[in-house]
KEKE-3310 file (N, C-alpha, C; in steps of 0.2 Angstrom, whole numbers, plus 5000, padded with zeros to 4 digits):
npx = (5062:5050:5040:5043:5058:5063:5067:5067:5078:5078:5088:5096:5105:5110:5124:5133:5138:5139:5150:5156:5158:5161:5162:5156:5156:5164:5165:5161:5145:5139:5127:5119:5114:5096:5095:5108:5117:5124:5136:5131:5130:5138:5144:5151:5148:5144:5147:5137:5131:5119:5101:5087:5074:5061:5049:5034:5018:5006:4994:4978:4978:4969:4974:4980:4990:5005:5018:5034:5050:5064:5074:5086:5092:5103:5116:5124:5136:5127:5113:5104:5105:5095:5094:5089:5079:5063:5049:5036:5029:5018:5023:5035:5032:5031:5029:5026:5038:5039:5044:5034:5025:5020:5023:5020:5014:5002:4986:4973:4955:4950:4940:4941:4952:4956:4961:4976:4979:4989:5000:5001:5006:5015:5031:5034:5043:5038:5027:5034:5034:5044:5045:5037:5040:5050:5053:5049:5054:5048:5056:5050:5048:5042:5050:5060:5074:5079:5085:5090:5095:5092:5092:5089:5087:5088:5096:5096:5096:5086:5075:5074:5072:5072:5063:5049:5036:5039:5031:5025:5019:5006:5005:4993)
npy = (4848:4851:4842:4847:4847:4857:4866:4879:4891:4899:4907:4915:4924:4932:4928:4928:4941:4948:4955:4960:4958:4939:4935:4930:4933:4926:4913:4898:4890:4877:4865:4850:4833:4827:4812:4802:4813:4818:4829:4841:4852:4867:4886:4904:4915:4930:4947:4959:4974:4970:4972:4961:4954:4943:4930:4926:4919:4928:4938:4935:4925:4917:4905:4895:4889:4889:4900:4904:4910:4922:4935:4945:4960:4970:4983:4989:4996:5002:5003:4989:4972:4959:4945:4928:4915:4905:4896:4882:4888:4883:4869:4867:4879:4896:4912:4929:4941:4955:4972:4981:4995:5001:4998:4988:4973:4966:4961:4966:4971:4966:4975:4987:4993:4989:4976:4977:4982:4984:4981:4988:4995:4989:4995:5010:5019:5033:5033:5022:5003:4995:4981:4974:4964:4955:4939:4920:4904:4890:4875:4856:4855:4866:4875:4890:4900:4916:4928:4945:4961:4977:4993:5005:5007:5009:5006:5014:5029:5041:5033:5023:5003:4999:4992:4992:4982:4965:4957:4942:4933:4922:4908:4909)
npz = (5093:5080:5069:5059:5059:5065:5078:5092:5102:5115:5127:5141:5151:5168:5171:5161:5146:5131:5126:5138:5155:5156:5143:5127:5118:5100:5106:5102:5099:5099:5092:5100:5097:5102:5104:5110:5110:5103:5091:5081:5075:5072:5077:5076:5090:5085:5087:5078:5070:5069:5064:5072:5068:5076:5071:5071:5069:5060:5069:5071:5061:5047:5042:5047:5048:5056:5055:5057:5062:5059:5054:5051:5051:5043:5043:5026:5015:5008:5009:5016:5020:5021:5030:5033:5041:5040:5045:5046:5034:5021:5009:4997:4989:4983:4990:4997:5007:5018:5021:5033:5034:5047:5067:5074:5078:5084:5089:5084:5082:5067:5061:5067:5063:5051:5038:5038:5048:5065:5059:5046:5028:5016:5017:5008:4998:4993:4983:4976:4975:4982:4987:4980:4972:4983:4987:4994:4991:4995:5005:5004:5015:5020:5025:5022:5016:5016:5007:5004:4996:4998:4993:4996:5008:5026:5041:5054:5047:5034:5028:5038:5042:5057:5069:5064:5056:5051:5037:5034:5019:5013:4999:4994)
capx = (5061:5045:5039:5048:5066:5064:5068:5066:5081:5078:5091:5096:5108:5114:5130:5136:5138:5141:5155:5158:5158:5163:5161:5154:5159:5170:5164:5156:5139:5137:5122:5119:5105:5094:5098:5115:5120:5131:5137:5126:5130:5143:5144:5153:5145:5148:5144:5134:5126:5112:5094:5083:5064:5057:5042:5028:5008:5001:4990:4971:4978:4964:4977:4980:5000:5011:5025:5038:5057:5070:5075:5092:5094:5113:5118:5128:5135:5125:5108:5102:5105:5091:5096:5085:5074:5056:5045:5029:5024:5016:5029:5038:5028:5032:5027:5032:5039:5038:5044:5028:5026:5018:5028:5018:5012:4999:4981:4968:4949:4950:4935:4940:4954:4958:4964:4981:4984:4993:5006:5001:5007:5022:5035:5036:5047:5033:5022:5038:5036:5052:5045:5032:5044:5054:5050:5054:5051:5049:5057:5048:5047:5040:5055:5064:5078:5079:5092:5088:5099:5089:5099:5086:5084:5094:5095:5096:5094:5084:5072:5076:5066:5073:5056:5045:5036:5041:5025:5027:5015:5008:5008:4988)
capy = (4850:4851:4840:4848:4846:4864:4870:4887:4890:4904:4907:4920:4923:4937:4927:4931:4946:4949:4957:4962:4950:4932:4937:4924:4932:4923:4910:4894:4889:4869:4860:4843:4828:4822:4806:4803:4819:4819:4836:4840:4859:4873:4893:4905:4921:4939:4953:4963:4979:4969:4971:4956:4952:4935:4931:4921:4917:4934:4939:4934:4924:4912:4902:4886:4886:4891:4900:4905:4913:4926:4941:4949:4967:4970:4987:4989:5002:5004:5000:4985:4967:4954:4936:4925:4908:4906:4890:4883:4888:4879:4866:4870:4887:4906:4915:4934:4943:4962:4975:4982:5002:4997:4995:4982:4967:4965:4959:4972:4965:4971:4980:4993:4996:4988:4969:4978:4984:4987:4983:4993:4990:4990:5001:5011:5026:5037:5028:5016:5000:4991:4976:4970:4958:4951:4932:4916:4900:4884:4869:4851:4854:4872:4879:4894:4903:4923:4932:4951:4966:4983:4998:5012:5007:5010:5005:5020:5035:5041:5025:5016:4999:4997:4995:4990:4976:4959:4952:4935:4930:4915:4909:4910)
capz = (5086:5079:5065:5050:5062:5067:5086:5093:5109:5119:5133:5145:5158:5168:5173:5155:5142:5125:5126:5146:5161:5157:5137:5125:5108:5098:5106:5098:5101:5096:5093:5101:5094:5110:5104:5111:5111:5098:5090:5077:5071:5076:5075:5079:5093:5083:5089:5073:5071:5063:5068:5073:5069:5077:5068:5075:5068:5059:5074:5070:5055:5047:5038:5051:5045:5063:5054:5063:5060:5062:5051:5052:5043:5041:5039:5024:5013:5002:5010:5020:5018:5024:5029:5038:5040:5040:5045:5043:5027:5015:5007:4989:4985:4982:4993:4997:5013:5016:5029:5033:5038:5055:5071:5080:5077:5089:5085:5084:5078:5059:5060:5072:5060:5044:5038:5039:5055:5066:5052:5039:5021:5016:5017:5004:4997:4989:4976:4973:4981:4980:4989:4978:4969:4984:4987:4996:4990:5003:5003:5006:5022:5022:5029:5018:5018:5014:5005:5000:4998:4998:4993:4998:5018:5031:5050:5060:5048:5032:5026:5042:5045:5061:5072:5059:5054:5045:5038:5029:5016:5011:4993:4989)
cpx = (5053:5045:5045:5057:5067:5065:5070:5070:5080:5081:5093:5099:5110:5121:5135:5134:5141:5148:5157:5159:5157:5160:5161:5154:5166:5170:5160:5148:5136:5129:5121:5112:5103:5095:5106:5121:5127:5131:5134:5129:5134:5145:5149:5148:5148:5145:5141:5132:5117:5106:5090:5076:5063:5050:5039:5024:5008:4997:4983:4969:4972:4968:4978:4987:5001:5018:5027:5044:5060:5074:5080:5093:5100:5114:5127:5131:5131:5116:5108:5102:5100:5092:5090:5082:5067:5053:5039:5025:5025:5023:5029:5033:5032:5028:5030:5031:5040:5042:5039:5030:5024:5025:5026:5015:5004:4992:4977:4963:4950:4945:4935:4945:4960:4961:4971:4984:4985:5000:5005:5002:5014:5026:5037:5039:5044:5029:5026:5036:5040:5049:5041:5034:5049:5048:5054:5049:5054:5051:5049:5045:5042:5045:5060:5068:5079:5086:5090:5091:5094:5092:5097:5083:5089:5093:5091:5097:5088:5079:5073:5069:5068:5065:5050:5043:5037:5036:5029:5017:5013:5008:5001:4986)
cpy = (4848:4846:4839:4847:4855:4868:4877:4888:4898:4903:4912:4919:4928:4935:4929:4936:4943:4948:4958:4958:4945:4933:4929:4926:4930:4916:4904:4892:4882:4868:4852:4839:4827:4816:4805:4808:4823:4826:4835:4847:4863:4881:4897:4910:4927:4943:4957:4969:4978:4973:4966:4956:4945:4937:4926:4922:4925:4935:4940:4930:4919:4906:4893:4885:4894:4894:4908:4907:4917:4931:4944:4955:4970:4976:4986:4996:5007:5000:4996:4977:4961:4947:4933:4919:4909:4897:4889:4884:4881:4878:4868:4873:4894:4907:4924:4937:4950:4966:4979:4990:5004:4994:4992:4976:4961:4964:4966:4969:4971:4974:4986:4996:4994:4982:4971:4982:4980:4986:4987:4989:4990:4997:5005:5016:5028:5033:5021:5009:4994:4982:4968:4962:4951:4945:4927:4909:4892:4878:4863:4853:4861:4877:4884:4899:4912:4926:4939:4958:4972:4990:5004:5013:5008:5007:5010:5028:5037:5031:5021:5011:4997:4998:4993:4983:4971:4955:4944:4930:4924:4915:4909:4918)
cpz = (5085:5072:5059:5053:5064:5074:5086:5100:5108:5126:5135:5150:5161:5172:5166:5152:5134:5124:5133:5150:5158:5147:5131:5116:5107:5099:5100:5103:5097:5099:5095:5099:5101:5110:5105:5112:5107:5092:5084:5072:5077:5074:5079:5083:5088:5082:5081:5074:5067:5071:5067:5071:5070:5077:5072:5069:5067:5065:5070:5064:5054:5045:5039:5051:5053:5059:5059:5060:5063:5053:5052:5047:5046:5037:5031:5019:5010:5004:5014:5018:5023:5023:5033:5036:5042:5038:5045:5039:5023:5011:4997:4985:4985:4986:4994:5005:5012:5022:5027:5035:5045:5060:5075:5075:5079:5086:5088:5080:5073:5058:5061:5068:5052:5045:5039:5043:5061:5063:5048:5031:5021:5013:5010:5001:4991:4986:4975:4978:4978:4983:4987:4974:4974:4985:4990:4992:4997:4999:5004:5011:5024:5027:5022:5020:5014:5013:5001:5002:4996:4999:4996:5003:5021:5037:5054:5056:5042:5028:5031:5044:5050:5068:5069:5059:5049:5043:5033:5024:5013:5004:4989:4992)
residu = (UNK:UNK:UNK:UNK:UNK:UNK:UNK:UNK:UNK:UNK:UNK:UNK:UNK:UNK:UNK:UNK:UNK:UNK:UNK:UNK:UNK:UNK:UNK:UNK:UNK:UNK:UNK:UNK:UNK:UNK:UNK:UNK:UNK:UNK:UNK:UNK:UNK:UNK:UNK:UNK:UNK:UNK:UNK:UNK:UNK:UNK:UNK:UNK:UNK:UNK:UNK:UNK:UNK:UNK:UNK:UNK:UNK:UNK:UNK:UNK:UNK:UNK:UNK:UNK:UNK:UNK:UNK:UNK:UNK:UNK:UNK:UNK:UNK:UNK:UNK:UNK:UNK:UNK:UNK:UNK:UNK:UNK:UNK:UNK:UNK:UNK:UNK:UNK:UNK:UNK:UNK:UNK:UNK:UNK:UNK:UNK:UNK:UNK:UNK:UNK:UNK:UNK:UNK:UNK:UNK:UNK:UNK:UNK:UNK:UNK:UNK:UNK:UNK:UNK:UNK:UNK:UNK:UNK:UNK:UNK:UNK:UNK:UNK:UNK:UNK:UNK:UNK:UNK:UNK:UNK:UNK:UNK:UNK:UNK:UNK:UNK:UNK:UNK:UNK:UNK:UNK:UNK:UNK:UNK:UNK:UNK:UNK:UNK:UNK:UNK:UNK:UNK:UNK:UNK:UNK:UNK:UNK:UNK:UNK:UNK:UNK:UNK:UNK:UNK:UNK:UNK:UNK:UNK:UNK:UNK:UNK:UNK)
# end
C-alpha cells in the first residue's frame, strides 16, 4: 500500500477463467493485512457487462499529485451508471471528472497538438455538455469515491463512451 493505505493488484493467470476452465465467478476474493495476514476485506467475483477505465498520471501532467483509480460504466436502462475510486488527489477538495471525447490517453508534446489531446474535451451531445457539473470530492486522504448515473450514454450503441477517455481534474 502506498502511503494513503492504497494498493494496486494486478493478477493474471491462464490456469483460470471467468466463467470457463476452473471458473472463479461467484467466487470470493478476500483481502489479507501483511502484518499477520489476518483477513481484512471480502467480495464476491461477478461477471458484468460493465466497462472498465484504470486511470493513471495525466500524461505530461505538471501537477506532482500521482492519481491513480478505476471507473466502472454499468449499462443500465436508462443510460449509464458510473461507479468508481480515485487516489492521489489533493486531500478534502472538489474536484471534477469527465469522459472525455478522445480514445487515448497517451502523451503527445501539447504543441504539436493542443493541452487537450489526445483526450480531447469532453464528450458532449451537440452544444449540451452534461458533464460540466459532475464532481468528486476527496477525502483526508485524497482518496474519493464516484457515483454518477448519465441517462443520455450508452455502452455499445448511440452516445456510447465505451473507448473513450476518463480524465480526472484537479480542484485548482
Amino acid at each position: 500500500a502506498d502511503s494513503t493505505g492504497v494498493a494496486y493488484v494486478s493478477w493474471s493467470s491462464t490456469d483460470f477463467s471467468l466463467e470457463q476452465l476452473r471458473p472463479v465467478a461467484g467466487r470470493t476474493f478476500v483481502v489479507h493485512l501483511a502484518s499477520g495476514g489476518t483477513k481484512a476485506a471480502c467480495g464476491l467475483i461477478t461477471p458484468t457487462g460493465a466497462e472498465v477505465a484504470m486511470l493513471d498520471t495525466y500524461p505530461n501532467s505538471a501537477s506532482g499529485k500521482a492519481v491513480k483509480g478505476m471507473v466502472a460504466a454499468i449499462p443500465m436502462n436508462n443510460g449509464v451508471q458510473f461507479e468508481g475510486m480515485l487516489t492521489g488527489l489533493e486531500p478534502s477538495v472538489t474536484g471534477g471528472w469527465h469522459v472525455h471525447a478522445g480514445h487515448s490517453c497517451s502523451a503527445y508534446p501539447a504543441a504539436e497538438v493542443g493541452s487537450t489531446a489526445p483526450a480531447f474535451g469532453h464528450f458532449k451531445i451537440g452544444d449540451s455538455d452534461p458533464w460540466t457539473p459532475i464532481t468528486y470530492t476527496s477525502d483526508a486522504m485524497g482518496n474519493a469515491w464516484v457515483s454518477q448515473s448519465m441517462s443520455v450514454y450508452t455502452l455499445h450503441s448511440s452516445y456510447s463512451v465505451t473507448g473513450k477517455a476518463v480524465v480526472v481534474h484537479l480542484s485548482s
